[in-house]
DRENLOMI-761604 format. One line per 8 residues: number of its first residue (from 1); their letters; for each residue x negated, y negated, z negated of C-alpha. Coordinates in steps of 0.2 Angstrom, whole numbers. Last residue first. Layout:
% residues N
NUM	A	X Y Z; ...;
This chain:
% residues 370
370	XXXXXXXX	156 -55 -110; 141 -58 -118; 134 -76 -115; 119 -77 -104; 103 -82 -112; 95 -65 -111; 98 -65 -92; 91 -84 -91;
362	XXXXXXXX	77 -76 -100; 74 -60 -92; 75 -73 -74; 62 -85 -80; 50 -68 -83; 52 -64 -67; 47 -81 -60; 32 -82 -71;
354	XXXXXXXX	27 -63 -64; 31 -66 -47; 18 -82 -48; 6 -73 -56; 4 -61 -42; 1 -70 -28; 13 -68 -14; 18 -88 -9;
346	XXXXXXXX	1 -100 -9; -15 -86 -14; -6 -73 0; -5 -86 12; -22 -91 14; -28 -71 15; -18 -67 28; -22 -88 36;
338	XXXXXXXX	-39 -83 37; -36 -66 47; -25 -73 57; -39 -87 63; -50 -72 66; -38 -59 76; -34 -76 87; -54 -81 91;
330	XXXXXXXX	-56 -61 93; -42 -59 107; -40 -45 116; -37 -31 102; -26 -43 91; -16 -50 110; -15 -31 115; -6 -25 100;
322	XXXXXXXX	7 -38 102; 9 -34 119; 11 -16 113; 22 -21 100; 35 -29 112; 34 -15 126; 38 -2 113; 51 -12 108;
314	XXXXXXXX	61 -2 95; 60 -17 80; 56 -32 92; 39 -40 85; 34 -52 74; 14 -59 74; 2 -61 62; -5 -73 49;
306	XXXXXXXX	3 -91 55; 8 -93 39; 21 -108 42; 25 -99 62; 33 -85 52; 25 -66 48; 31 -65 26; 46 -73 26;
298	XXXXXXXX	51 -65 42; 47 -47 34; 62 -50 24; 73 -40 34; 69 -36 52; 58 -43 64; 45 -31 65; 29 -32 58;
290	XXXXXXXX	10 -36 67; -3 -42 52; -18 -49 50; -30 -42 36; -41 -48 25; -37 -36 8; -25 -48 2; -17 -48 19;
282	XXXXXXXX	-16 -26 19; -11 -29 0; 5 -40 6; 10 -27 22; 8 -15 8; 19 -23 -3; 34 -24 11; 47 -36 8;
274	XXXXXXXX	65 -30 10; 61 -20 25; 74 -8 36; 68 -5 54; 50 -2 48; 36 -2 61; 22 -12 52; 5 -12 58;
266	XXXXXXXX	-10 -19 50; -26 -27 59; -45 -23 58; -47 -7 45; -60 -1 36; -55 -13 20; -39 -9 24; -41 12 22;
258	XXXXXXXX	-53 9 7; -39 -1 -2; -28 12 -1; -36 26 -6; -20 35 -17; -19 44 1; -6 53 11; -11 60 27;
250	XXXXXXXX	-24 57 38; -17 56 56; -27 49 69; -20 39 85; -32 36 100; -42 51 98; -27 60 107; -16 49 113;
242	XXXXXXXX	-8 63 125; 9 56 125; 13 78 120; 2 76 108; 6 61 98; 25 67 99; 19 83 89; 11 73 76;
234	XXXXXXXX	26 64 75; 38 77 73; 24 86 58; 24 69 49; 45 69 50; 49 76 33; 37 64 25; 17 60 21;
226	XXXXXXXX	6 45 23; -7 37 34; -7 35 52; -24 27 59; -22 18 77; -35 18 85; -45 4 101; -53 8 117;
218	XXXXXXXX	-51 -11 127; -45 -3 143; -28 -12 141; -12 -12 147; -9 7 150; -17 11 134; -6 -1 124; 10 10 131;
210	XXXXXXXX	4 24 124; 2 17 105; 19 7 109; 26 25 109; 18 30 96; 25 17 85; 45 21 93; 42 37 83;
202	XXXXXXXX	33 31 71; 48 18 67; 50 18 46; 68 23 46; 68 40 50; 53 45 37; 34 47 38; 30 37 23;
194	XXXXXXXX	22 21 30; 1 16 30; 1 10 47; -20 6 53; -25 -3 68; -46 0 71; -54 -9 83; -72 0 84;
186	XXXXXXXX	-88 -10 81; -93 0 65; -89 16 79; -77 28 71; -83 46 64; -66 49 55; -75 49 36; -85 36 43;
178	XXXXXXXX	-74 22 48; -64 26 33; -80 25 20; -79 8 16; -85 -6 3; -95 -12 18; -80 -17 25; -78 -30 14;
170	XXXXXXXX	-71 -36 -5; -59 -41 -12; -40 -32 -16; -39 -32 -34; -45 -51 -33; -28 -56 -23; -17 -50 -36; -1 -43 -27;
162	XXXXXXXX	16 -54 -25; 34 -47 -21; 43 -63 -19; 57 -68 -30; 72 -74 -22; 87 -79 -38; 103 -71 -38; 115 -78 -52;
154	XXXXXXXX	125 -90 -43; 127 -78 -29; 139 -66 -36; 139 -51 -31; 151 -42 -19; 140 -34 -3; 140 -50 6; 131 -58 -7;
146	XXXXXXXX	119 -49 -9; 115 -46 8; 112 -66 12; 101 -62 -6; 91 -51 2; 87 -59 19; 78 -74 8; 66 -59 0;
138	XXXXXXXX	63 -50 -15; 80 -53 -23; 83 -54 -41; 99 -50 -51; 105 -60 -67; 117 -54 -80; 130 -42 -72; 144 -37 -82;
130	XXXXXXXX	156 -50 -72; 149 -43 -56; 155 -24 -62; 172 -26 -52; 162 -35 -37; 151 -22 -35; 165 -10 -32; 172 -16 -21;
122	XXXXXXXX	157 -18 -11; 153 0 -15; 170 4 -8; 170 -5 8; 151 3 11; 135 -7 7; 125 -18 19; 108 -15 20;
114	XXXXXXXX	94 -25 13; 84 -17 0; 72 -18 -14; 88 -26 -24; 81 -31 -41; 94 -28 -56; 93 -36 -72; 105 -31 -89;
106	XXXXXXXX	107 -38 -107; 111 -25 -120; 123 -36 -134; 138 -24 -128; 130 -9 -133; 143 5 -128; 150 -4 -113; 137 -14 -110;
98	XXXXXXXX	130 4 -105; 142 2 -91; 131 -10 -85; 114 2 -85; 121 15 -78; 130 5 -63; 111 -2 -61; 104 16 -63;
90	XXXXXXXX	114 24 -47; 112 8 -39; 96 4 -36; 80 -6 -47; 84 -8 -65; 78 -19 -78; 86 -16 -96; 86 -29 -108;
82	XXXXXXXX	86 -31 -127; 80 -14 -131; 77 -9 -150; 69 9 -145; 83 15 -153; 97 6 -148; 92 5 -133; 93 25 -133;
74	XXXXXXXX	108 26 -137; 115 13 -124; 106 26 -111; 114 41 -119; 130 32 -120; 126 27 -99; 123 42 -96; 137 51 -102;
66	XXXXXXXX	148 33 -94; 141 43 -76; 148 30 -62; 135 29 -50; 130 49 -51; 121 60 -62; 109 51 -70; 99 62 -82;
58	XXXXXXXX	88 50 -95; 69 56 -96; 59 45 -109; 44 37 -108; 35 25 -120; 20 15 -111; 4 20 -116; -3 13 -97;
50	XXXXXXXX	-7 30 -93; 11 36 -97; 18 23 -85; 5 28 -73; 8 47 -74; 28 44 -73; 24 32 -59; 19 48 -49;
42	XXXXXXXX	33 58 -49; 47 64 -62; 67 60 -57; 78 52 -70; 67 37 -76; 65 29 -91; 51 17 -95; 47 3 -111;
34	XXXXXXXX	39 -11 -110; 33 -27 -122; 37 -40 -113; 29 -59 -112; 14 -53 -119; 1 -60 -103; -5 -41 -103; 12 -35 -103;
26	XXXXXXXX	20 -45 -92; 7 -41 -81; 4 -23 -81; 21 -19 -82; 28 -29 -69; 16 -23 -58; 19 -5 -62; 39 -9 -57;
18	XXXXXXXX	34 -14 -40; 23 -1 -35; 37 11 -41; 47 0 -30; 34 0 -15; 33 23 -16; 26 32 -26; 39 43 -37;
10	XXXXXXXX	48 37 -50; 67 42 -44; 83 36 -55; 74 20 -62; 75 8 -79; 62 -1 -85; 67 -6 -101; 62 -21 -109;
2	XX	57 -27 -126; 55 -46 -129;
């Protein structure tokens, strides 16, 4: 079948990650034959083209653009489109009202979040329901927020986020982090990998980071990667705490897999999660995990996978603990460590998202117009 992969923004973050996945896969396996149409340039734009995907630019104003949505029902037609997969809501209301123009174009929509929407979003998601086809939701959370936010539930399937375990193989000899920052092969290295924004925690982070040091005299650091309007705050905060070498800042990198591999334990500080591919890849790559209790990250960090530990989202004194317990306890670090890399092959591997995925095209191409 050909499918459009639709998004506003194609920059780099877990839904570009997200959409490249799909791509690859379903692809490979020749279940979809894909197509990519963004409004925004960025990274994924470089991959999509890489990958001799067709691109195409498609302005999206607004939610409700119906110029859009004839351009986008244009080009449907052109490409031969069956089904459009779109990823927020400025591109999912394009997409439906393209119904409008092409009323045979079938539509999916993943929500990669799991925030409540406004009154008049919410009433305006259930206007559009009847369009909708079928809509996936990464994680248990999700779909709760679904359908609290107008659309219907009896055509929201979960489907995990999922990596391929074999990309991500491999040891710490495969690593130059350790030296690149001139740490110790026996240091314990805690490595966060978020964008530097409001709502991914560095700012309670570091405090945990100072709090650590006042419970332990293990040394231990913490490695920030990533870019974002608040790297410079953050940096700032680690010096007036004083953390010095405790807590190093690198910057955004494509590296990924060298920064696990070099690592001992992953650290997520997010207040808004749906399910986080880089706490997966961190897993696949042998690492145990510390996350906050928020969103979907409970369907990842639970008592069944027994791969980490959940913490208090804003609890400097919850993540420290944590912390301490990892840095502490090497019989605990260990039997984390196995269980990481257990439960990624049983719920998050890669070809399992991709059967479900391609379940949900065809129950979406299967739906009645109307």
């Amino acid at each position: 079948m050909k499918v459009l992969y639709l998004l506003n923004f194609a920059g780099k973050a877990g839904t570009e990650r997200y959409v490249e996945t799909l791509v690859r896969y379903l692809s490979a396996g020749g279940q979809v034959e894909p197509y990519f149409a963004y409004n925004q340039g960025g990274l994924l734009v470089e991959r999509m083209e890489a990958l001799g995907v067709p691109v195409r630019r498609l302005e999206m104003r607004r939610r409700f653009d119906f110029r859009a949505a004839r351009e986008l029902a244009a080009l449907c037609q052109e490409w031969g489109i069956e089904l459009v997969h779109c990823h927020y809501l400025r591109e999912h209301y394009t997409a439906l009202l393209a119904k409008r123009y092409l009323p045979s174009l079938r539509v999916v929509y993943t929500n990669h979040f799991v925030q409540a929407n406004d009154g008049i979003t919410r009433f305006t998601n259930r206007i559009l329901d009847k369009k909708q086809d079928q809509i996936i939701a990464v994680c248990n959370r999700g779909r709760e927020v679904l359908i609290d936010n107008g659309w219907s539930g009896e055509r929201i399937r979960v489907v995990f986020n999922a990596v391929d375990p074999e990309a991500w193989a491999g040891d710490r000899s495969e690593s130059t982090l350790r030296q690149e920052l001139g740490l110790a092969a026996d240091a314990f290295v805690m490595l966060c990998a978020s964008r530097f924004a409001g709502d991914k925690g560095h700012h309670y982070l570091l405090d945990s980071v100072k709090r650590l040091t006042q419970l332990t005299e293990r040394p231990f650091t913490l490695v920030l990667a990533g870019d974002g309007p608040l790297l410079e705050a953050a940096q700032a905060q680690a010096r007036e705490l004083e953390l010095g070498e405790r807590v190093r800042f690198i910057g955004f990198r494509k590296d990924i897999k060298n920064l696990y591999k070099g690592s001992d334990l992953y650290v997520n500080s997010s207040r808004h999660e749906a399910l986080s591919f880089l706490i997966i890849e961190a897993m696949a790559a042998g690492l145990p995990v510390i996350a906050t209790d928020m969103g979907g990250n409970s369907d990842i960090v639970n008592d069944k996978t027994a791969c980490g530990l959940l913490v208090e989202y804003d609890n400097p004194e919850s993540m420290a603990q944590a912390m301490k317990r990892f840095l502490e306890d090497p019989a605990f670090l260990a039997q984390c460590r196995t269980r990481a890399l257990e439960t990624v092959q049983e719920r998050f591997e890669v070809h399992k998202m991709v059967q479900a995925t391609s379940q949900v095209y065809q129950a979406a191409l299967s739906r009645p117009q109307g």
